[in-house]
RODO-2510 file (C-alpha; in nm, 4 decimals, decimal comma):
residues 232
     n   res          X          Y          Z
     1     x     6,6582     8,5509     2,3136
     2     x     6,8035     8,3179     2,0143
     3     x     6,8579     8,0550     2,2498
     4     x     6,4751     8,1080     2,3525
     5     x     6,3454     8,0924     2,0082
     6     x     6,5461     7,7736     1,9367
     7     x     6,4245     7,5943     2,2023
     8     x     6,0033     7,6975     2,1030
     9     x     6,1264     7,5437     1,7244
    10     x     6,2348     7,2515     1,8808
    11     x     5,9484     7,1953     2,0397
    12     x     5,6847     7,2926     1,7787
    13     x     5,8614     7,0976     1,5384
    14     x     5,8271     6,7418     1,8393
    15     x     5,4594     6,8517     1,8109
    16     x     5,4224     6,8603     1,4607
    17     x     5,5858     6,5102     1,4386
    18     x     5,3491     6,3225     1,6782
    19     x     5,0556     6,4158     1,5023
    20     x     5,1927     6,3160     1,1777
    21     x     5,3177     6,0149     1,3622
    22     x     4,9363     5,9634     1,4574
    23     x     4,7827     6,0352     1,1704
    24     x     5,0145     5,8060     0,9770
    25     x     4,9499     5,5564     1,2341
    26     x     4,5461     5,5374     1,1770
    27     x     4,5514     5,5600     0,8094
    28     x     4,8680     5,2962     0,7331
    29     x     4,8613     5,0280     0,5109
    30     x     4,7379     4,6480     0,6283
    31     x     4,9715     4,4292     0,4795
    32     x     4,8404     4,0604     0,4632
    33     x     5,1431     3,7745     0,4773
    34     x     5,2679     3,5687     0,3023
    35     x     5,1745     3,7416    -0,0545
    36     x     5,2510     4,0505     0,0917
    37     x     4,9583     4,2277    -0,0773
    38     x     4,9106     4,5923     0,0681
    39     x     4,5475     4,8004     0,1258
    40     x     4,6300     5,1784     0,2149
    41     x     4,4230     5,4250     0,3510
    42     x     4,2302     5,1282     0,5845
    43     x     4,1637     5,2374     0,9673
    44     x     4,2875     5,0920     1,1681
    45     x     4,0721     4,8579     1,4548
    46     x     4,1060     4,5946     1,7074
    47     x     4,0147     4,2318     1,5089
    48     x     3,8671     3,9455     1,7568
    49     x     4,1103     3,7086     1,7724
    50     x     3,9762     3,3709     1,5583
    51     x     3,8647     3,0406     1,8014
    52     x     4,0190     2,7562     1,7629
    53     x     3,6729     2,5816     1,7934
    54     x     3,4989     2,3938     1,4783
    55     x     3,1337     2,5012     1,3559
    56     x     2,8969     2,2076     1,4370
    57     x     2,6246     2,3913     1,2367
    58     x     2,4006     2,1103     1,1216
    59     x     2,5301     1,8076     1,3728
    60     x     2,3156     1,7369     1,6912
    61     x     2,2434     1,4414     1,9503
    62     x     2,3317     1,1309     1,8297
    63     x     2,0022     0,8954     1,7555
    64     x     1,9008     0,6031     1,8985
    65     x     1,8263     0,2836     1,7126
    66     x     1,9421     0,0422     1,4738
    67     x     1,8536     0,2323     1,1608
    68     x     2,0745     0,5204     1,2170
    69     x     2,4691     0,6004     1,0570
    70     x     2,5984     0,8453     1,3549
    71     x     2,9414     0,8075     1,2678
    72     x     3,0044     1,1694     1,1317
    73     x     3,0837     1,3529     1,4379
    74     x     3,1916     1,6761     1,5512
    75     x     3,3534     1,7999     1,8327
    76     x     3,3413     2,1679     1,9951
    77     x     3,3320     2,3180     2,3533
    78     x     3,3919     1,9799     2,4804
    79     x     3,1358     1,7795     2,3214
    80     x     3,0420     1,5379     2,0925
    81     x     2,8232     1,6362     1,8216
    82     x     2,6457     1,3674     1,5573
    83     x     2,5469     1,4031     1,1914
    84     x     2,3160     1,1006     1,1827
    85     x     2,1358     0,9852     0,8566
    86     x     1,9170     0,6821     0,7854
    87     x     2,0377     0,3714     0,6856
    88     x     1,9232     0,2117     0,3469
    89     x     1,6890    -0,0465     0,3268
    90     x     1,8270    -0,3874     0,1837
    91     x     1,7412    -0,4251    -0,2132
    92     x     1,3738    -0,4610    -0,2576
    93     x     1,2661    -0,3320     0,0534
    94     x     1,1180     0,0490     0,1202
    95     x     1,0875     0,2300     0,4685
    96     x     0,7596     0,2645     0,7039
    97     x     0,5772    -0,0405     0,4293
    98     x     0,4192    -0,2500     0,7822
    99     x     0,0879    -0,3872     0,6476
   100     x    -0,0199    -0,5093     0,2766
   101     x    -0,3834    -0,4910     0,1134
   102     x    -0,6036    -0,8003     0,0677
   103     x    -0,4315    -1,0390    -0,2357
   104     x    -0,0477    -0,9797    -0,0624
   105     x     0,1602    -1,0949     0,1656
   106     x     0,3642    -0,8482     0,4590
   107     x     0,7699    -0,9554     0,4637
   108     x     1,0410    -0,7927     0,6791
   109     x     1,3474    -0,8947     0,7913
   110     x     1,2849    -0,6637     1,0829
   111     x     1,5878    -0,4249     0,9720
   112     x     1,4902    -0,0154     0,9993
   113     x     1,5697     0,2618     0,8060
   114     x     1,6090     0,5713     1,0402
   115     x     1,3145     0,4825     1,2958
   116     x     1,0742     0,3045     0,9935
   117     x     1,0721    -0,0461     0,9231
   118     x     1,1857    -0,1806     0,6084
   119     x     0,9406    -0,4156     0,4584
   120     x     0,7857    -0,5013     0,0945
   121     x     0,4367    -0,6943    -0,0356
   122     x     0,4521    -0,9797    -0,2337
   123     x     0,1466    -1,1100    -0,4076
   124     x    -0,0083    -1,4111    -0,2829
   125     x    -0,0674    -1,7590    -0,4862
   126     x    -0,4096    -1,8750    -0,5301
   127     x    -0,4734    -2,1669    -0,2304
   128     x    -0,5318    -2,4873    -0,3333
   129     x    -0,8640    -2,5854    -0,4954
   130     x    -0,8915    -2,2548    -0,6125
   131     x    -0,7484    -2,0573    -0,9572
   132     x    -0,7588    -1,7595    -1,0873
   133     x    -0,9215    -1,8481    -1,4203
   134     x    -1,3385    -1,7596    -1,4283
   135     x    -1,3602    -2,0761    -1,6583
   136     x    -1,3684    -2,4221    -1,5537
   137     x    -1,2657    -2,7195    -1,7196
   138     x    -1,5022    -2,9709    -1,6215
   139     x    -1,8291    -2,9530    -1,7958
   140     x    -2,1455    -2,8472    -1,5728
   141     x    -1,8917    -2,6553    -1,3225
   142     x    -1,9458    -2,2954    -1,2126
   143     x    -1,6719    -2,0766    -1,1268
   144     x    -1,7714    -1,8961    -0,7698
   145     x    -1,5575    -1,5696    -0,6805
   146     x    -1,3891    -1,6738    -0,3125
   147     x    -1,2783    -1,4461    -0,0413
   148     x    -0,9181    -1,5012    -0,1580
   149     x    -0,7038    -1,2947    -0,3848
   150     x    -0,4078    -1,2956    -0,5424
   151     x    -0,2848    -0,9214    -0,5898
   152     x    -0,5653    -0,7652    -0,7573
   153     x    -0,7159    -1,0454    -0,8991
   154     x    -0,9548    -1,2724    -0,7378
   155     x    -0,9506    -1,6762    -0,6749
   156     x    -1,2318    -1,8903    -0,8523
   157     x    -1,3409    -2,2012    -0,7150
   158     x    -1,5113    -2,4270    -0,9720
   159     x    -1,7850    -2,5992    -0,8236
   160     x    -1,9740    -2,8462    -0,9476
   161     x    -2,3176    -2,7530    -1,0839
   162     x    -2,4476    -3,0637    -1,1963
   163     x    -2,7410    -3,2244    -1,0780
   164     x    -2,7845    -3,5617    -0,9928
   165     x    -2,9141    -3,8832    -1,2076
   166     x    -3,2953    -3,8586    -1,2334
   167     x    -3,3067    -3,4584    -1,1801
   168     x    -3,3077    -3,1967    -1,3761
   169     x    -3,2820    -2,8277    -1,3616
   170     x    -3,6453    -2,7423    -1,5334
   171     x    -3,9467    -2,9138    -1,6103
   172     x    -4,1440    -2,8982    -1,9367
   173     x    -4,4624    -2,7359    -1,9513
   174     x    -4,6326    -3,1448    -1,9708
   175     x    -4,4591    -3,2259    -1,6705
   176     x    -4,4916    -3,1917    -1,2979
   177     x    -4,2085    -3,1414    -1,0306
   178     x    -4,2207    -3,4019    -0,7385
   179     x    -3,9412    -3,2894    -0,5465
   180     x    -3,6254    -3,0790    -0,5479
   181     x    -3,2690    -3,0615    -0,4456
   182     x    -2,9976    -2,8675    -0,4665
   183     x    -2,6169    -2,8715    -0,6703
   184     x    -2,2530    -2,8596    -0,4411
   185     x    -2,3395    -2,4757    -0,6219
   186     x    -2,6799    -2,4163    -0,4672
   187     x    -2,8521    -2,4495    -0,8081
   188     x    -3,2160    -2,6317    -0,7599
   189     x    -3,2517    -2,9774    -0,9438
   190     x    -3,6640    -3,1514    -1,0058
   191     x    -3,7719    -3,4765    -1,0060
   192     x    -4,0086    -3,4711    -1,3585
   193     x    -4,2772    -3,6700    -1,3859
   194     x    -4,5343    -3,6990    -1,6816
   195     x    -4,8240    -3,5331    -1,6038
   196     x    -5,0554    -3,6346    -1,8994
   197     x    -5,3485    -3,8765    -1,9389
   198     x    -5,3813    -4,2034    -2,1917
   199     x    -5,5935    -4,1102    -2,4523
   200     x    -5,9332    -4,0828    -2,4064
   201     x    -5,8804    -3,9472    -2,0020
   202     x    -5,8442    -3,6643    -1,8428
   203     x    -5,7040    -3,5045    -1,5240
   204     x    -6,0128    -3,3038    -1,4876
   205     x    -6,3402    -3,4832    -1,4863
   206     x    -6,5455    -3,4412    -1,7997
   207     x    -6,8785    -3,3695    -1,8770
   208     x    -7,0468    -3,7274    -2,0007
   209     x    -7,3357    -3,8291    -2,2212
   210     x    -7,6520    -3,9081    -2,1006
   211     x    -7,6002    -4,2641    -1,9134
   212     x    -7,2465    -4,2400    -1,8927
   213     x    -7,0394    -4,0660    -1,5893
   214     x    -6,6748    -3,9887    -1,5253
   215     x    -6,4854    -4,2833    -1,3736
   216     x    -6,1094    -4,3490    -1,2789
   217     x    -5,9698    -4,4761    -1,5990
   218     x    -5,5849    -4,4681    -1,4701
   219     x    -5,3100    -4,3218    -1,3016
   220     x    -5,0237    -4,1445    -1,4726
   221     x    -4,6484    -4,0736    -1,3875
   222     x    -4,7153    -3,8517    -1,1169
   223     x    -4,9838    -4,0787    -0,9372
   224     x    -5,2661    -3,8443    -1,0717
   225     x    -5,5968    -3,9942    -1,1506
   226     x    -5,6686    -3,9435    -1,4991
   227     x    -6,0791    -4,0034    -1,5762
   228     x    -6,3121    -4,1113    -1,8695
   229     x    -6,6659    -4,1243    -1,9242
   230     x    -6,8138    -4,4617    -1,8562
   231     x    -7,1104    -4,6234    -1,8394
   232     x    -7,3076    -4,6130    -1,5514
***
């Protein structure tokens, strides 16, 4: 009987100590090496084990073309990954600049920034024969606006306006124009003659005395008969 009751203690008490044994087991403390720092009460669970791969978050395919920097790579699974980033533009040059306005002038050195061009404007010069003043030196010139610019501001041509020996722009109110021509500018130049009678005549024929009647008398500067009342 004793010997019966000793061997049930036994027993109970190798029960007893594998659940404590398991209970200690899911509640013990994680101990993290080398500082040796302890968290108790934490249960216990299986942890993936860490890869020995890299992130590549943020690389890609490398890019094609002379404006790209691909040399930060990154390599995972096997592959080659590429951070690439534009390359700079040399000094006084900007990226995707291919054309320039009227008045300036396109330059590139045909270098690219990423997949844009690099290129700048420079303002243009004046040609020759042509300024950008709206005044002109010469006396009788006119300064025409061209087709030309340089930047914003447009190119003047000074053209002569003068008219030639003989000619003049307008005639007086006493004279008569016999022909006309025109300045380098376009402006219209007369040939003046002077239209009035000698004394005593008239362009118009006038009414006479009794026994008298209007006759040539002359001609005057511009050929025109001028008349006078003569006797018959």
């Amino acid at each position: 009987m004793d010997k019966t009751i000793g061997t049930f203690s036994k027993a109970l008490f190798f029960a007893f100590m594998l659940i404590f044994v398991d209970i200690l087991s899911a509640n013990a403390d994680i101990c993290f090496l080398p500082d040796g720092k302890c968290m108790s009460g934490i249960e216990m669970e299986d942890q993936p084990m860490p890869t020995s791969e890299p992130s590549c978050a943020g690389y890609g395919t490398k890019r094609n073309g002379s404006g790209w920097n691909c040399n930060d790579t990154c390599h995972a699974n096997g592959h080659v990954y590429y951070r690439c980033v534009e390359k700079p533009c040399p000094e006084g040059f900007a990226p995707g600049i291919n054309n320039c306005t009227q008045g300036y002038e396109y330059v590139t050195d045909n270098v690219y920034s990423g997949d844009l061009i690099c290129g700048k404007c420079i303002e243009n010069t004046c040609p020759d024969g042509t300024q950008l003043s709206s005044t002109c030196a010469q006396e009788g010139d006119v300064a025409q606006k061209t087709q030309y610019y340089a930047g914003d501001r447009p190119c003047y041509a000074c053209i002569n306006d003068n008219c030639n020996t003989g000619l003049k722009k307008k005639c007086t109110s006493d004279e008569l124009a016999l022909r006309t021509e025109r300045t380098p500018f376009g402006s219209l130049c007369y040939k003046c003659c002077n239209n009035n009678c000698p004394a005593g005549s008239f362009l118009e024929k006038p009414t006479c005395p009794t026994g008298q009647s209007p006759k040539e008398f002359s001609r005057n500067a511009c050929a025109k008969v001028c008349y006078s009342c003569q006797d018959d």
